[in-house]
ZADREN-578227 format. One record per residue (C-alpha): residue number from 1; residue in one letter; chain; x negated, y, z. Coordinates in steps of 0.1 Angstrom, whole numbers. Each point is the difference from the previous one (the first is absolute). Last residue first. Layout:
N
    i  aa  ch      X      Y      Z
  NUM   A   A      X      Y      Z
...
end
This chain:
527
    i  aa  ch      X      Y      Z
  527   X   A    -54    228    -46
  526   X   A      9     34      9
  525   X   A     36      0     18
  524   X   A     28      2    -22
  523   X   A     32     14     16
  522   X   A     30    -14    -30
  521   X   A     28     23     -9
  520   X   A     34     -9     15
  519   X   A     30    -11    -22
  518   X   A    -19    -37     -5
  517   X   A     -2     -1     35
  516   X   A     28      7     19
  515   X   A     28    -10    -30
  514   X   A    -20    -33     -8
  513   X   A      3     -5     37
  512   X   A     39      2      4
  511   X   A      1    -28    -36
  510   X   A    -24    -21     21
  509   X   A     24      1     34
  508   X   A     33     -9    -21
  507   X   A    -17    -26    -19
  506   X   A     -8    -16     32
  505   X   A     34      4     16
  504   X   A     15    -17    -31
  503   X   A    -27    -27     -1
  502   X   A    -17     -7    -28
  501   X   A     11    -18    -33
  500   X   A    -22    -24    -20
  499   X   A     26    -24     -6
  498   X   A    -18    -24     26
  497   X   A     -2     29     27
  496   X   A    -24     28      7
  495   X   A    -19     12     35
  494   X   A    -21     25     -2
  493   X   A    -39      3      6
  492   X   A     -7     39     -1
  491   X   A    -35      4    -17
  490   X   A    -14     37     16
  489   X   A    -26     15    -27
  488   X   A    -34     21     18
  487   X   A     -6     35    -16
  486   X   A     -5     12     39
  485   X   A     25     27     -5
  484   X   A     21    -25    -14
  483   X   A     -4    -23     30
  482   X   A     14     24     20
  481   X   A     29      7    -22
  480   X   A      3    -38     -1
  479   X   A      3     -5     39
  478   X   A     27     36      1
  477   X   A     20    -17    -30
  476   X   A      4    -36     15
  475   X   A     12     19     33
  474   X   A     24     22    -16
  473   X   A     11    -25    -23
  472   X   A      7    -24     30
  471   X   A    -20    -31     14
  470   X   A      7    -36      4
  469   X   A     26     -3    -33
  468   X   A     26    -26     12
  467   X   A     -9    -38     -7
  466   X   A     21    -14    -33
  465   X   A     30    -14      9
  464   X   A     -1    -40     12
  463   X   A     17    -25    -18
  462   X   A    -36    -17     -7
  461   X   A    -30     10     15
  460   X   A    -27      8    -28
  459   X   A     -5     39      3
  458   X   A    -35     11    -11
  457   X   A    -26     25     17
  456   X   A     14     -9     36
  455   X   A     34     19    -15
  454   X   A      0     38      5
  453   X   A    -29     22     -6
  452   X   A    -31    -17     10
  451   X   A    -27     21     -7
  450   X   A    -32     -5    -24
  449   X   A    -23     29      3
  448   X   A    -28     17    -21
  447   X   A    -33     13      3
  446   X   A    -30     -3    -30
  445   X   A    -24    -21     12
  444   X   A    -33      8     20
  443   X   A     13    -14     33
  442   X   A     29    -23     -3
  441   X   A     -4    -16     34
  440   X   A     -7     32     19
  439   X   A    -17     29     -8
  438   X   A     -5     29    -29
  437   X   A     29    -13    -22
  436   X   A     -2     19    -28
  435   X   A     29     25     -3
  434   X   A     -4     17     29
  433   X   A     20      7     34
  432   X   A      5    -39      0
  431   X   A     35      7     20
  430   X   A     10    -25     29
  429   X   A     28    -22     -1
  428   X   A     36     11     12
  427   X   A     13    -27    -17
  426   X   A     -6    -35     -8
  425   X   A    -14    -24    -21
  424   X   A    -39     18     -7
  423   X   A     -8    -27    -24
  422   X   A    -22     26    -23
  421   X   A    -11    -21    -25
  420   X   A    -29     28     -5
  419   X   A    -10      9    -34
  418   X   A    -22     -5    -29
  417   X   A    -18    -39     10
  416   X   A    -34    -19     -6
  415   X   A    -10     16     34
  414   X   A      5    -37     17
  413   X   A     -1     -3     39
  412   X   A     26     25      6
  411   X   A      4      1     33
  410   X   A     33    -12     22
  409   X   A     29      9      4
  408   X   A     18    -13    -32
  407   X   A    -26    -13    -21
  406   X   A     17      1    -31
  405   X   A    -18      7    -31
  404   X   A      9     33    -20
  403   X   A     -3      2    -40
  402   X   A      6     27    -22
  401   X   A      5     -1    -40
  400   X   A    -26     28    -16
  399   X   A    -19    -26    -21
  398   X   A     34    -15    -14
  397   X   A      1    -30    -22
  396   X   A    -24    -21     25
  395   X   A     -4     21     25
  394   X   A      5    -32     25
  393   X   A    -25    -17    -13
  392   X   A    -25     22      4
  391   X   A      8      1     37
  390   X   A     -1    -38      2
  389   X   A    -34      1    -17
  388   X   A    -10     27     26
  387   X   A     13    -21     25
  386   X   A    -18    -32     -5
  385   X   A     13    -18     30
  384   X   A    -22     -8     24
  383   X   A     16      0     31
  382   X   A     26    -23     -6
  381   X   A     19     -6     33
  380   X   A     -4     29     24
  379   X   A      1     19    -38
  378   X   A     35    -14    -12
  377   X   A     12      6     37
  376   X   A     -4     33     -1
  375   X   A      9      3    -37
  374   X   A     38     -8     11
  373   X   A     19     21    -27
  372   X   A    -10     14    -32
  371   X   A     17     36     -6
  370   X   A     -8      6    -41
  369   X   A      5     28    -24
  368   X   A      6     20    -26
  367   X   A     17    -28    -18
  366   X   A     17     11    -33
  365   X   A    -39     13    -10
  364   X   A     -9    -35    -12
  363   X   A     30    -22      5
  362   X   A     -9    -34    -18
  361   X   A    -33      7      1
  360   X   A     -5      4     34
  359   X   A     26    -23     14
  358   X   A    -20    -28    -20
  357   X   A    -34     11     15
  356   X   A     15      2     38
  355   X   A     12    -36     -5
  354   X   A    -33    -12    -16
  353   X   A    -19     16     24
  352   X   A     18    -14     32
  351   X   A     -4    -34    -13
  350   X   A    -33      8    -10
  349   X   A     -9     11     34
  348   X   A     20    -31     24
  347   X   A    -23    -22    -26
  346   X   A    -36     15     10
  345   X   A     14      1     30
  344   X   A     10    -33      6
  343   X   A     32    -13     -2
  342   X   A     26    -10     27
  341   X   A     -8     23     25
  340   X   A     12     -8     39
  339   X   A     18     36      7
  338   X   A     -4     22     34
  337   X   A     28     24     13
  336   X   A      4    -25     26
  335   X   A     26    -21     24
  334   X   A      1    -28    -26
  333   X   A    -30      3    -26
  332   X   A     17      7    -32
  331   X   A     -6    -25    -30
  330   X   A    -10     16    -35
  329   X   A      7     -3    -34
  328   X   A    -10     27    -14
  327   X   A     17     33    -16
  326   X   A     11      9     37
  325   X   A    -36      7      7
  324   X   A      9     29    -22
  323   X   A     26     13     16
  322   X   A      9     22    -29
  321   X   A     22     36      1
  320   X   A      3     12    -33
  319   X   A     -1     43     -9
  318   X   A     19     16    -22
  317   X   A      6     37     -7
  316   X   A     29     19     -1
  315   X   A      4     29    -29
  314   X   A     35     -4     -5
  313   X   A     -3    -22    -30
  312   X   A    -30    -19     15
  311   X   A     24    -15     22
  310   X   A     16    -16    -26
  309   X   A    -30    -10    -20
  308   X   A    -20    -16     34
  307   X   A     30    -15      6
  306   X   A      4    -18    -33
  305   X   A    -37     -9      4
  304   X   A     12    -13     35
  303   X   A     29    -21     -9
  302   X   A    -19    -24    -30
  301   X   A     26    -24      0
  300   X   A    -10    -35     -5
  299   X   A     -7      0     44
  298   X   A    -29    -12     15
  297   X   A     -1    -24     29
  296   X   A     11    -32    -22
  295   X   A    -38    -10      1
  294   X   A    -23     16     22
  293   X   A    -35     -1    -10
  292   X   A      8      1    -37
  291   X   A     30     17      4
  290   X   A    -23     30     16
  289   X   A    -25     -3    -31
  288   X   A     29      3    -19
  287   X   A     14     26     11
  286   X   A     38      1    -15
  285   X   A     15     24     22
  284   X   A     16      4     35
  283   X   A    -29    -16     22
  282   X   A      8    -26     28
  281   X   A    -27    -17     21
  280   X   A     20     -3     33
  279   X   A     -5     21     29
  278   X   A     -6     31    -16
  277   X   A      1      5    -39
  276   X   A      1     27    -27
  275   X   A      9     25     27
  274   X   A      7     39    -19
  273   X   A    -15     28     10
  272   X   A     22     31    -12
  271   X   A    -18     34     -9
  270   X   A     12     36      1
  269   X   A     27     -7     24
  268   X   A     33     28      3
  267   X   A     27    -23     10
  266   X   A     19      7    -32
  265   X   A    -31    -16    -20
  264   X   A     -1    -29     14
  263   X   A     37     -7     -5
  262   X   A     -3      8    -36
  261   X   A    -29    -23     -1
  260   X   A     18    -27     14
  259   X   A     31      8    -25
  258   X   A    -25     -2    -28
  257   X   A    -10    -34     14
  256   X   A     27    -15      1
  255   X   A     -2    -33     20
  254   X   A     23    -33    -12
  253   X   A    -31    -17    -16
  252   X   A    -24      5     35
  251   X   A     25    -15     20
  250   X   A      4    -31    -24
  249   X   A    -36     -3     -1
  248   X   A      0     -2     38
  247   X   A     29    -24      6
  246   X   A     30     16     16
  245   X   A      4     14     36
  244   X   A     26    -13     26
  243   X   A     28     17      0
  242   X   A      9     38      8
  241   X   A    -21     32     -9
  240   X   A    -28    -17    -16
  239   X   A    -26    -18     20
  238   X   A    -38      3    -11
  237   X   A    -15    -34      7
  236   X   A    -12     -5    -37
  235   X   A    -20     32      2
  234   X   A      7     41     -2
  233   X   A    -25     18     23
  232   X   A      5     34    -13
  231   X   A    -19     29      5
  230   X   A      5     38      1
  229   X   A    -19     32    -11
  228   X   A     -4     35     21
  227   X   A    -24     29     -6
  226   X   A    -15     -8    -34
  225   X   A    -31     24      1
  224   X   A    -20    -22     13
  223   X   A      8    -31    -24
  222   X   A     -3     26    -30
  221   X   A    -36     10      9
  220   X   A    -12    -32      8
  219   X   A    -27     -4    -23
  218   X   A     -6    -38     -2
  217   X   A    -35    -12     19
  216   X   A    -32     -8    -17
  215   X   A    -22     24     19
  214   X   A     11    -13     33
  213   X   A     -8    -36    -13
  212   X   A    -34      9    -14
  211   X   A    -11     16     38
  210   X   A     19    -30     16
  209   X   A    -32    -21    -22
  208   X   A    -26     24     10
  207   X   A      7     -2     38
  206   X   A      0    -40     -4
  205   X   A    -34      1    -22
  204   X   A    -16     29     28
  203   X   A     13    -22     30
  202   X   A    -19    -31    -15
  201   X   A    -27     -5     25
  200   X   A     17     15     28
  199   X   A     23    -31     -4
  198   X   A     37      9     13
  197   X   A     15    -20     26
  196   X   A     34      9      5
  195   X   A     23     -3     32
  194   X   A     35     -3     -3
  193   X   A     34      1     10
  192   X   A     -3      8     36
  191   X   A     21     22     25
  190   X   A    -12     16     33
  189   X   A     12     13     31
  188   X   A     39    -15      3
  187   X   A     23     -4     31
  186   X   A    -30      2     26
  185   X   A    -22    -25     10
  184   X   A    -36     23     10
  183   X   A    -25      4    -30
  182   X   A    -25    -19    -16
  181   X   A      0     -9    -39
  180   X   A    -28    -28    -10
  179   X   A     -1    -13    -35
  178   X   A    -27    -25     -7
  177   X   A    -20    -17    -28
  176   X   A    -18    -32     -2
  175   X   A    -19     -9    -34
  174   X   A     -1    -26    -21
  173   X   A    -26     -2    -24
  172   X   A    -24     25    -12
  171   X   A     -2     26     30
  170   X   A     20     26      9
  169   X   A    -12     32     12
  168   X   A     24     28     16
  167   X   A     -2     37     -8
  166   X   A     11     33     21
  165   X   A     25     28     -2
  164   X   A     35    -19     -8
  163   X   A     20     15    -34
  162   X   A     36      9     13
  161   X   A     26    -22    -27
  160   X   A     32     13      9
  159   X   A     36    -14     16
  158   X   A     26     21     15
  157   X   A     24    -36      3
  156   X   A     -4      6     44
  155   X   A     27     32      0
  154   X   A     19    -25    -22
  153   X   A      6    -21     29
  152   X   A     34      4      4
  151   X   A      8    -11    -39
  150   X   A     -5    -43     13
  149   X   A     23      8     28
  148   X   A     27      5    -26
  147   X   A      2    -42     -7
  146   X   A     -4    -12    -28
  145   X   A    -39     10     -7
  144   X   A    -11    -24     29
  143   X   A     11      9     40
  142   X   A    -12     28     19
  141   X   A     -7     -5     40
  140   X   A     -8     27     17
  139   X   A     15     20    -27
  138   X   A    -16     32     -9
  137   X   A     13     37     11
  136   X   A     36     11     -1
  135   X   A     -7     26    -24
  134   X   A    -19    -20    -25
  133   X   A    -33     13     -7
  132   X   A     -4     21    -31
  131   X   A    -14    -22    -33
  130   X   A    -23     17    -22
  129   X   A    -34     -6      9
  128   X   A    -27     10     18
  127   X   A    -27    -21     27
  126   X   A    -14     11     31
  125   X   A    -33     -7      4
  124   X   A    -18    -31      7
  123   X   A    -32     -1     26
  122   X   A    -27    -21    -17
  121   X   A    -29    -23     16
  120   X   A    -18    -23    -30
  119   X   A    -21    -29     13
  118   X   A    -25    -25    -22
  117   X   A    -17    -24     17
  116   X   A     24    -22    -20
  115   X   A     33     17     -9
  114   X   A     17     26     18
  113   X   A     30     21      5
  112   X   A      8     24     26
  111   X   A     33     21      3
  110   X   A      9     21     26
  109   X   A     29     22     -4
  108   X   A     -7     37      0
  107   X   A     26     13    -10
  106   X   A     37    -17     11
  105   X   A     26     -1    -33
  104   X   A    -21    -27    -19
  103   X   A      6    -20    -33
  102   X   A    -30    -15    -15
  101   X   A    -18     -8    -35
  100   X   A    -35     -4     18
   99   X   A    -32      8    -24
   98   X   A    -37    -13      1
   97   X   A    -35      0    -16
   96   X   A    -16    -32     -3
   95   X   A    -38     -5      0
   94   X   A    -13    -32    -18
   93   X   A      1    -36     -6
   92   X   A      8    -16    -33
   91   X   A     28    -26     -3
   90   X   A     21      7     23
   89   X   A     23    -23     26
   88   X   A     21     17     28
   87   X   A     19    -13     28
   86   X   A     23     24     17
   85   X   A     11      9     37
   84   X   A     24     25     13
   83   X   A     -4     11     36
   82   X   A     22     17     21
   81   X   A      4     27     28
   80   X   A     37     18      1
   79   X   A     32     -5    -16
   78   X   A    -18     -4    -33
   77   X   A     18     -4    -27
   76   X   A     -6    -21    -34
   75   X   A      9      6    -34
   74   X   A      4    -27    -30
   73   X   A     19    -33     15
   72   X   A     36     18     -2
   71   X   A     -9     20     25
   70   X   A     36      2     18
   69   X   A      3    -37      1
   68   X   A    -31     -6     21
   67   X   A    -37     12      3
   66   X   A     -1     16     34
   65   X   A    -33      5     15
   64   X   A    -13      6     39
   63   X   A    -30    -20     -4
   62   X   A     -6    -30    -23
   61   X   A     -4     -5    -36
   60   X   A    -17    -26    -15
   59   X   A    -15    -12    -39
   58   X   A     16     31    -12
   57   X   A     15     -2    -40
   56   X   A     36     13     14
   55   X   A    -15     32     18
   54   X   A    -19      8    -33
   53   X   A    -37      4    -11
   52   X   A     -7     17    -28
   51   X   A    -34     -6    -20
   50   X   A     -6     25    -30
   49   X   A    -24    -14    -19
   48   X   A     30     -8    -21
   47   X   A    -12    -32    -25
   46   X   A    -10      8    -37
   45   X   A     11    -21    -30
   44   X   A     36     -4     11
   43   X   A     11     -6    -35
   42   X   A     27     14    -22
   41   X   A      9     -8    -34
   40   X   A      0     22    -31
   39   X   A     21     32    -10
   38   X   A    -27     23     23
   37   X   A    -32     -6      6
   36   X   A     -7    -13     42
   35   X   A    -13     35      3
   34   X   A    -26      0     32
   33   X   A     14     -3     29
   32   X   A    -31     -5     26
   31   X   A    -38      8    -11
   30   X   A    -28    -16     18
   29   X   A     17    -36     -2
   28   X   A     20     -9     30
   27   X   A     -1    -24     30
   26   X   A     13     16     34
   25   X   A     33    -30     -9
   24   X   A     34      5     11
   23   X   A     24    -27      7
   22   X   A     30    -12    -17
   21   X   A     30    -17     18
   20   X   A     26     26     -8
   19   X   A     27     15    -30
   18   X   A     31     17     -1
   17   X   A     32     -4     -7
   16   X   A     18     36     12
   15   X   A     -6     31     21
   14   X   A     -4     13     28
   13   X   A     18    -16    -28
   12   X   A      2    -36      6
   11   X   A     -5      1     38
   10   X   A     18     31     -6
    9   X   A     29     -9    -18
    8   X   A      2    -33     15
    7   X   A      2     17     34
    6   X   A     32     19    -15
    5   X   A     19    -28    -13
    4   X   A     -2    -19    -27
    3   X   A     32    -20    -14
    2   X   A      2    -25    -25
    1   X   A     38    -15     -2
end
């Protein structure tokens, strides 16, 4: 029997499939993102002048580093003084402005970075995010995403992009640049995922084009006012209550959807996301442009527009989990969160188009919205995407249907997005005290949180009950409240089985905090 366990999960899924082996070019035409036109093919006409250097792209790096299980290949600590070194080839020459995304809990941290004659002294702050330190401090030694080591170092995942006072110039060819951090070996002084290389030359084109993005984005208003929703991860490993599991399709046949929306609906959610595919490339309805990829994946039955009715009845909406990365045919990197791509990216696009086109128009205002899964690794790998095309794409049918990509800790690095993914995981987290995200690695989105109710977001061991709730009513209620106030939507992740039950516990818990909040009149805080 197929079985992934919780380091899969994250490897796949901090988060799942996704793609590597690309690098980023300084070349770009005077405009970047333009419209690709929408309802024809994509192309990658324009290149990201945006260059990002990652840990895993270094040509050395030496010092007091780690860089093993638990960083998956895309963040690196600093236990005290290192040096990160990369190779860089452009095309034109030029002044560069810069950016670190980073993680830091000591201020002050000296960073310097250079290339050439050219030398840039910075002293990194402090950086914000949503995750409290664990209570028994960081593991000495924390292990891969398996292991709960891994989740004691989320006092280091408060990742932001801080913009770096000073210029570097790189000349036409390949270029030399350097990372320096100094500091004394402690337990943990500095964390890396990137640093970008911006051309001054084109900062008014790439300020212009997140200018058209933010103006483009979904109105929100019902997403923020929604106070609690839930999401399924329901896939061809999901167990049932006993036994081994049957056959996708034949899963997907036997559900009932009305008495899934029923049960939705007496746990108090406003909005259900849905998993069209994790792991393995299954969908549950006839896409074609997904059989077409994935043959034998998708399912006769069309099981989410009959969901999207049923729920619909009690005034639920729907919204589709997608790793999209999952939709190729890609081959994981062992030890990594990083992907070797099988297509290009002019193909990996129009695959994802086509799909996202099809769901549009098949479902039009049915789905309100999406939850796309590993775009962190999608953009380490393929960094120039045309992601206003994509975004086009993805409103196909509905104009007002959300989007979030995935980035987990880290910075956005795409503003072709309505909302924040969120992957908070655990409780107590920290409040957003605003509806827009002001800093950290969502900033300028609209908030929300993704916690882990029960299960590790799906339940897929077999003969085992379904994982007890990890937080009360009482506890889930006081973290939503909060949120409520800040007109941010909590996603609880539960648990369900192969006949689309939950557990008892579970249901239990959700039917106690549809009584605390829907009874209780919401705090709005100004947006």
């Amino acid at each position: 029997m197929l079985t992934m366990n919780r380091k899969e999960f994250l490897r796949t899924g901090l988060s799942t499939m996704a793609v590597a082996g690309l690098p980023a070019s300084a070349a770009a035409a005077a405009t970047f993102g333009a419209p690709e036109g929408q309802g024809g093919p994509l192309t990658v006409a324009r290149l990201d002048p945006v260059i990002r250097l990652y840990p895993a792209k270094a040509a050395s790096r030496s010092g007091e580093l780690r860089f093993g299980p638990a960083e998956l290949s895309v963040m690196l600590p600093f236990l005290g003084a290192g040096e990160v070194l990369w190779t860089v080839e452009v095309a034109e020459p030029g002044e560069y402005d810069l950016a670190l995304c980073y993680s830091t809990t000591q201020a002050g941290t000296p960073v310097t970075i250079e290339a050439g004659a050219s030398k840039v002294e910075f002293a990194a702050r402090v950086t914000e995010g949503y995750f409290y330190p664990d209570p028994n401090g960081p593991s000495a030694n924390p292990g891969d995403p398996d292991s709960d080591s891994f989740w004691t170092m989320r006092e280091y995942y408060l990742f932001e992009r801080v913009p770096v006072p000073g210029r570097i110039n790189l000349v036409r060819g390949v270029n030399v640049v350097r990372l320096k951090v100094a500091g004394e070996k402690s337990k943990e002084i500095f964390r890396l995922r990137s640093l970008e290389l911006t051309p001054a030359s084109q900062r008014a084109a790439i300020e212009a084009d997140k200018q058209r993005a933010r103006s483009r984005r979904a109105n929100t208003d019902w997403f923020a006012d929604a106070g609690y929703g839930m999401w399924f991860h329901f896939l061809d490993l999901t167990t049932p209550r006993q036994g081994p599991p049957v056959p996708y399709e034949q899963s997907i046949n036997a559900l009932d959807a009305k008495k899934l929306a029923k049960m939705v609906a007496d746990c108090g959610a406003s909005y259900l996301i849905w998993a069209v595919n994790h792991g393995h490339p299954t969908c549950p309805a006839p896409i074609k442009s997904w059989e077409k990829l994935h043959s034998g994946w998708t399912t006769k039955r069309d099981f989410i527009g009959e969901l999207a009715d049923a729920l619909g009845k009690h005034g639920i909406r729907l919204m589709l989990y997608m790793n999209c990365p999952g939709i190729g045919k890609l081959e994981q990197q062992a030890g990594t969160a990083l992907d070797l791509p099988a297509f290009s990216e002019a193909e990996y696009s129009n695959q994802l188009a086509d799909v996202f086109r099809e769901f549009g128009n098949r479902y039009g205002t049915r789905v309100a919205g999406y939850w796309f899964d590993s775009w962190f690794q999608t953009t380490e790998s393929y960094p120039n995407l045309p992601h206003e095309a994509l975004f086009d794409a993805v409103k196909t049918g509905n104009p007002d249907r959300m989007v979030a990509l995935n980035y987990w800790a880290f910075p956005i690095e795409v503003e072709w997005q309505d909302y924040w993914s969120g992957e908070i995981t655990d409780l107590p987290a920290k409040p957003f005290k605003t509806r827009y995200i002001g800093r950290g690695a969502g900033a300028g989105l609209q908030a929300h949180s993704a916690i882990r109710f029960d299960a590790p977001w799906f339940h897929i061991t077999q003969d085992k009950p379904m994982e007890p709730p990890r937080y009360t009513a009482a506890e889930l209620a006081d973290y939503i409240r909060t949120c409520q106030g800040d007109r941010a939507p909590v996603t609880l992740g539960v648990g369900i089985y192969q006949d689309g039950t939950i557990g008892e516990e579970s249901f239990a818990v959700l039917k106690q905090l549809r009584t605390l909040i829907r009874g209780r009149a919401r705090q709005r805080r100004p947006a």
